[in-house]
C-alpha positions in Angstrom: 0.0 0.0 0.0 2.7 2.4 0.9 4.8 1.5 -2.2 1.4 2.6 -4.5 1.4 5.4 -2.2 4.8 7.0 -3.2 4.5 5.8 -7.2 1.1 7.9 -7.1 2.9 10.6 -5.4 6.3 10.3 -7.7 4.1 10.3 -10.7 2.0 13.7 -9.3 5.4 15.4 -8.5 6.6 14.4 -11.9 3.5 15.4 -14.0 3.9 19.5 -12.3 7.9 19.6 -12.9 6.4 18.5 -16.7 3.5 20.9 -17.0 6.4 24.2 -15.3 9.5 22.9 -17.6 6.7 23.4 -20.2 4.8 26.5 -19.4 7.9 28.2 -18.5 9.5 27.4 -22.3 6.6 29.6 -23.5 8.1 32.5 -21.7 5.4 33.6 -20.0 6.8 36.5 -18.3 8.3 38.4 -21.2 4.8 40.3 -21.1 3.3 39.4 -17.6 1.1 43.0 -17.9 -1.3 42.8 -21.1 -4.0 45.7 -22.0 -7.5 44.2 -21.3 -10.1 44.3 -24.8 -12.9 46.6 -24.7 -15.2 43.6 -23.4 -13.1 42.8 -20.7 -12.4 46.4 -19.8 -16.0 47.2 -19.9 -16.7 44.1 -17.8 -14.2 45.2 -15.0 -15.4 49.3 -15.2 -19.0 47.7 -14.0 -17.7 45.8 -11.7 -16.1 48.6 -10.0 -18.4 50.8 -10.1 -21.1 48.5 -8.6 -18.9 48.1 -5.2 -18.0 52.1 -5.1 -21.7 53.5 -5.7 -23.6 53.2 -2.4 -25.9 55.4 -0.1 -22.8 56.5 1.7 -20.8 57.7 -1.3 -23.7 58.8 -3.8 -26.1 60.8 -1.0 -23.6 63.6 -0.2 -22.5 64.2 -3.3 -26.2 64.6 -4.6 -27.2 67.2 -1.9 -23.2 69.2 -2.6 -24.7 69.2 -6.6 -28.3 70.7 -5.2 -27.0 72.9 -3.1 -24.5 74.2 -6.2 -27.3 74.2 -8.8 -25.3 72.2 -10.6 -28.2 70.5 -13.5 -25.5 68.1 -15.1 -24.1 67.0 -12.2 -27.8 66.2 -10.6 -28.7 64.4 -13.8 -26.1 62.1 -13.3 -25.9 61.1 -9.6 -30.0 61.1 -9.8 -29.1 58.2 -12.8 -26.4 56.6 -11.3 -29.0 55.4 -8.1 -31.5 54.8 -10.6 -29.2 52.4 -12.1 -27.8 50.9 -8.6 -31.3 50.9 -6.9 -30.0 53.1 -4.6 -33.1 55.0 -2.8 -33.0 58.6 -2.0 -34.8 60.7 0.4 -37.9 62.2 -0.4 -37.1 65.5 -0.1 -33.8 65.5 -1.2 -35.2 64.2 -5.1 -37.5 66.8 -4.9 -35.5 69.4 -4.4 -33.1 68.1 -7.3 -35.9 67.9 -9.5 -37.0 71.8 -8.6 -33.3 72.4 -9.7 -33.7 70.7 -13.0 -36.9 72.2 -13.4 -36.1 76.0 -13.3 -32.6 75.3 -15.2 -34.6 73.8 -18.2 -37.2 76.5 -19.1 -37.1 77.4 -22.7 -36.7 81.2 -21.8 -33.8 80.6 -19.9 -32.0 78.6 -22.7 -32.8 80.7 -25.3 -31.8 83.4 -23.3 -28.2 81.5 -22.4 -27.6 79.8 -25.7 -27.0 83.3 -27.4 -24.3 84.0 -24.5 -22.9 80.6 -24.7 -22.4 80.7 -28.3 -20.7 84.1 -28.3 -18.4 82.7 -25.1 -18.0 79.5 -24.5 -16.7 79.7 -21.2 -20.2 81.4 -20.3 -21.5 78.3 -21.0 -23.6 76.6 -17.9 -24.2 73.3 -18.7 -23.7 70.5 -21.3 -27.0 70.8 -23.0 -25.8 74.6 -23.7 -21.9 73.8 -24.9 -23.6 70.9 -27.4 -26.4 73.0 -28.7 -25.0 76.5 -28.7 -20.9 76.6 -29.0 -19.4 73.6 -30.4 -21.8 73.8 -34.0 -19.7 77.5 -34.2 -16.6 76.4 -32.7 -16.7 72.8 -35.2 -16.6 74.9 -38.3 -12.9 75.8 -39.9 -14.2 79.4 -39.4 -13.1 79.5 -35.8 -9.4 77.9 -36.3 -9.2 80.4 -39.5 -9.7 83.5 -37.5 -7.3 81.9 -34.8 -4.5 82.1 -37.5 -5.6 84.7 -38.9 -4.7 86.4 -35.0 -1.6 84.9 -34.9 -0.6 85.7 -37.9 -1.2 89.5 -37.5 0.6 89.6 -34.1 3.6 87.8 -35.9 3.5 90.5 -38.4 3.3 93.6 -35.6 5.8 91.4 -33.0 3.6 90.8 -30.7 3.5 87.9 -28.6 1.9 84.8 -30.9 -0.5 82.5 -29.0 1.4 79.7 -30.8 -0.9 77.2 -28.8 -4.1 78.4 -30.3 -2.4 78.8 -33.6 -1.3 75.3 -33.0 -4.1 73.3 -32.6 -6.2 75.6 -35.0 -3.7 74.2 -38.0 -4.1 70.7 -36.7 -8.3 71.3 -36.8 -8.1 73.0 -40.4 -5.7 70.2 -41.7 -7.7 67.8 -40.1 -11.3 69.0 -42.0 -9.0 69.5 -45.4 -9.6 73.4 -45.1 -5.3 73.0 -46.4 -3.8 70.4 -48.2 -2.2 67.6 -45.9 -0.3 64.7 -47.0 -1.4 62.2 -44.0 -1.5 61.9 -40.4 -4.8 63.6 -39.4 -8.5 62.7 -39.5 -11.7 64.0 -38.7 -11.5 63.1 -35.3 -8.0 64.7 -35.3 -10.3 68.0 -35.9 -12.6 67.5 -33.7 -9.8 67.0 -30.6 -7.8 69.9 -32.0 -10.9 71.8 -31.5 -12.1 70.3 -28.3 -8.7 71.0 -26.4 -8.3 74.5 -28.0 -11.5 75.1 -26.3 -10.8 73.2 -22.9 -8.0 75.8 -22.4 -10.1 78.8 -23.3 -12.5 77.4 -20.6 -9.6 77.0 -18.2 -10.3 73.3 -18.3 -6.5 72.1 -19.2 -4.6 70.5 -16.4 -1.0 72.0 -16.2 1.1 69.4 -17.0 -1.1 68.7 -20.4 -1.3 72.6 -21.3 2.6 72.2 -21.2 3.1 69.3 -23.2 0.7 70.8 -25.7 2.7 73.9 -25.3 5.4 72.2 -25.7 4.2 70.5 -29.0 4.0 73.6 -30.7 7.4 75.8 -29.7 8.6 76.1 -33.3 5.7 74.0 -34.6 5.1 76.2 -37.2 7.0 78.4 -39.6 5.1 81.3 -39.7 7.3 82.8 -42.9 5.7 79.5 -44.9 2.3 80.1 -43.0 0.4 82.1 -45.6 1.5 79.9 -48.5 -0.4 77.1 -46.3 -3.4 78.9 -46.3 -3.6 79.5 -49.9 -2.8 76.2 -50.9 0.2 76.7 -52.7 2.3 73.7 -50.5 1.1 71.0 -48.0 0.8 71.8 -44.2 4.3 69.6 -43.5 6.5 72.6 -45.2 5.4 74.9 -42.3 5.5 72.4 -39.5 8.0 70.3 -37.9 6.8 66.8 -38.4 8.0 65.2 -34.9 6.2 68.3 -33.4 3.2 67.7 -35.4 2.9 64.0 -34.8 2.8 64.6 -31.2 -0.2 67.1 -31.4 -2.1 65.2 -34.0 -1.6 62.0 -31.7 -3.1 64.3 -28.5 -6.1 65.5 -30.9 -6.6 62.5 -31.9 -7.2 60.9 -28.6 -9.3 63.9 -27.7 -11.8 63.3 -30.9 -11.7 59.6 -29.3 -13.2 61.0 -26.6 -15.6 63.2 -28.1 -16.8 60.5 -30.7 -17.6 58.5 -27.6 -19.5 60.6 -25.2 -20.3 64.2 -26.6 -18.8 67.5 -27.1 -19.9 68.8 -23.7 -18.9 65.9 -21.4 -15.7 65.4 -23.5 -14.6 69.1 -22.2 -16.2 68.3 -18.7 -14.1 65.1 -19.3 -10.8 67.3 -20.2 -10.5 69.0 -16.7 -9.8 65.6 -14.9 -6.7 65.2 -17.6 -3.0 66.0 -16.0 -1.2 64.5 -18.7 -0.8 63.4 -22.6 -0.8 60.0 -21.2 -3.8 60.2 -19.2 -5.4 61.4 -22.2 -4.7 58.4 -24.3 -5.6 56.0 -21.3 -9.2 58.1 -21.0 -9.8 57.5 -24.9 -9.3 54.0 -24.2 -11.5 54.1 -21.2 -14.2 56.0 -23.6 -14.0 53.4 -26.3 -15.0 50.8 -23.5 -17.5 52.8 -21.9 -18.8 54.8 -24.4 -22.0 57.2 -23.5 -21.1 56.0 -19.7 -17.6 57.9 -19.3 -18.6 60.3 -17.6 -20.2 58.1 -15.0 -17.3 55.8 -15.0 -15.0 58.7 -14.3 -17.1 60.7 -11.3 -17.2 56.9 -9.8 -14.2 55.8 -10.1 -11.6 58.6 -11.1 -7.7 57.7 -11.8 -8.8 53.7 -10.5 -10.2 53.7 -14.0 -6.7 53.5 -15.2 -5.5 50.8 -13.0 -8.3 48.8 -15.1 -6.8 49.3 -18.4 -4.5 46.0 -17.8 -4.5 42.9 -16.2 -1.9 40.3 -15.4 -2.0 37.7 -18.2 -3.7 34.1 -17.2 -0.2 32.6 -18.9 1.7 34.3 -15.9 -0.6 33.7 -13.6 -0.5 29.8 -14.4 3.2 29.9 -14.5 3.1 31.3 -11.0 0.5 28.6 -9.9 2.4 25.8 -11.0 6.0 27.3 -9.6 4.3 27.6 -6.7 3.0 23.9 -6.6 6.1 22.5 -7.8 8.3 24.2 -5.1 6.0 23.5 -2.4 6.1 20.0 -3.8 10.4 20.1 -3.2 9.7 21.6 0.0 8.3 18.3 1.3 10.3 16.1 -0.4 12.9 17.7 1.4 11.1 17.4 4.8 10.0 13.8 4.3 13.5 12.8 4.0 15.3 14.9 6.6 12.4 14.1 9.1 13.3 10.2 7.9 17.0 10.7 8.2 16.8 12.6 11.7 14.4 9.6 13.1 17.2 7.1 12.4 19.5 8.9 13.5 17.7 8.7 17.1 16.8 5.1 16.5 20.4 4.2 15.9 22.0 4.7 19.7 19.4 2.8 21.2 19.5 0.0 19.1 23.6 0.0 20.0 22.6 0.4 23.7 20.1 -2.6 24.0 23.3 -5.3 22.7 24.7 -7.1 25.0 28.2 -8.5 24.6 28.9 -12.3 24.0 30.5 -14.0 27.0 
């Protein structure tokens, strides 16, 4: 019984060593951190956000939105506990429902929309930015006259916004307004636009205004600038391409964003951003996501980010069966000390119970 015992065991301990020599000549720890697909990204946001969003977290942040007259902010913690079944006190719905009531009249937006449009940073809610500013701001009209401002302070010395004039050539290239080779798109345009307006609105973290900044010191040649705009040469013989790819790349992941949520809650979206980076990580949380970013990103914040990867299930394995294999050793090793160190006390006394032959 004991000798089937330790073949059954042998052959177990044999079998793991097998499967790790195996696994481990598939190298699975050359990329131990893979990005998750949409499906499984989108899988894990809900996931999170169905442990964060409770009574205790979503309640106080209701009443702070009331008591601010915030509408868009109201609208979405009201559907966040409509979606969690959270329930809310009476009084504090109603009073969030007066809010949304007297910020919805059609006087009031007629009367904001004409404001809005002329200003965007007069703008008081999403409904207003989408409706009222970004149909104006979307048109090559707005990055034409931004040029066309830079272009007349270049000519008098004056200080050139070279930021605006940056991302207003990466919009009008973009829509085909001038003649571009490759490298841009239409959502290209539409994040050159979105981010030109995020920093009018103040809505551009520091560290992203400066790599954007950064993009466009000596981006463009303004002596070339003018035959740009009539057509005469592409945009790459009045920009410097590494300069331009990085800008087009950042407007690019800002039309992600756009195309996935809206105009409005991409620029609400925009003021969470602190870096290039965290740009391209928040298009990829948008293309998960999609219409539910803005949710996802209230909820859950910078955690959202942590989600974008996951250790791969061929690492994992690998570190299972290591695991099993040494632990296997480990007793091996035991069994036989613990056997070697019981004859070793078996040994004297045997010697001590002989007695010598008269």
């Amino acid at each position: 019984m004991r000798r089937a015992a330790r073949r059954i065991v042998a052959l177990w301990m044999a079998c793991t060593w097998a499967a790790t020599l195996w696994l481990m000549s598939l190298n699975p720890f050359a990329q131990p951190v893979i990005e998750r697909s949409a499906a499984e990204l989108r899988i894990a946001l809900q996931r999170a956000m169905a442990v964060r969003v409770t009574a205790d977290w979503l309640v106080p942040r209701l009443i702070g939105a009331v008591v601010a007259e915030k509408p868009d902010d109201i609208r979405l913690y009201l559907d966040l506990a409509a979606e969690h079944a959270i329930p809310l006190p009476r009084d504090l719905t109603e009073r969030a429902n007066t809010v949304l009531a007297a910020r919805e009249g059609a006087l009031a937006v007629a009367a904001d929309c004409a404001v809005c449009a002329y200003d965007i940073t007069e703008c008081e809610s999403l409904a207003l930015i989408g409706a009222c500013a970004i149909p104006v701001e979307m048109t090559p009209v707005g990055d034409l006259n931004a040029l066309r401002r830079a272009g007349v302070a270049w000519a008098s010395g004056e200080d050139v916004d070279g930021l605006d004039a940056g991302l207003a050539l990466v919009g009008l290239a973009a829509s085909g307004a001038i003649l571009v080779s490759g490298g841009t798109s239409a959502s290209a345009k539409v994040g050159a636009t979105l981010l030109r307006l995020a920093r009018r609105m103040g809505a551009l973290g520091p560290r992203l205004a400066g790599t954007l900044t950064d993009a466009v010191i000596a981006l463009v040649r303004w002596e070339r600038l003018p035959a740009v705009l009539t057509r005469e040469v592409p945009v790459e013989a009045a920009v410097d391409a590494a300069r331009w790819s990085r800008l087009t790349a950042m407007a690019e992941n800002a039309g992600t964003l756009q195309r996935n949520t809206s105009a409005g809650e991409a620029l609400v979206l925009l003021r969470g951003v602190d870096s290039a980076e965290d740009l391209a990580r928040l298009a990829r949380v948008a293309e998960a996501a999609g219409p539910e970013t803005r949710k996802v990103m209230a909820v859950l914040g910078s955690d959202a980010f942590r989600l974008l990867s996951r250790v791969s299930r061929l690492s994992v394995a690998a570190i299972g069966l290591v695991a099993l294999a040494f632990s296997q050793l480990g007793a091996l090793v035991l069994s036989l000390l613990g056997g070697l160190l019981r004859r070793l006390i078996l040994r004297p006394e045997k010697r001590g119970d002989r007695r010598p032959v008269a």
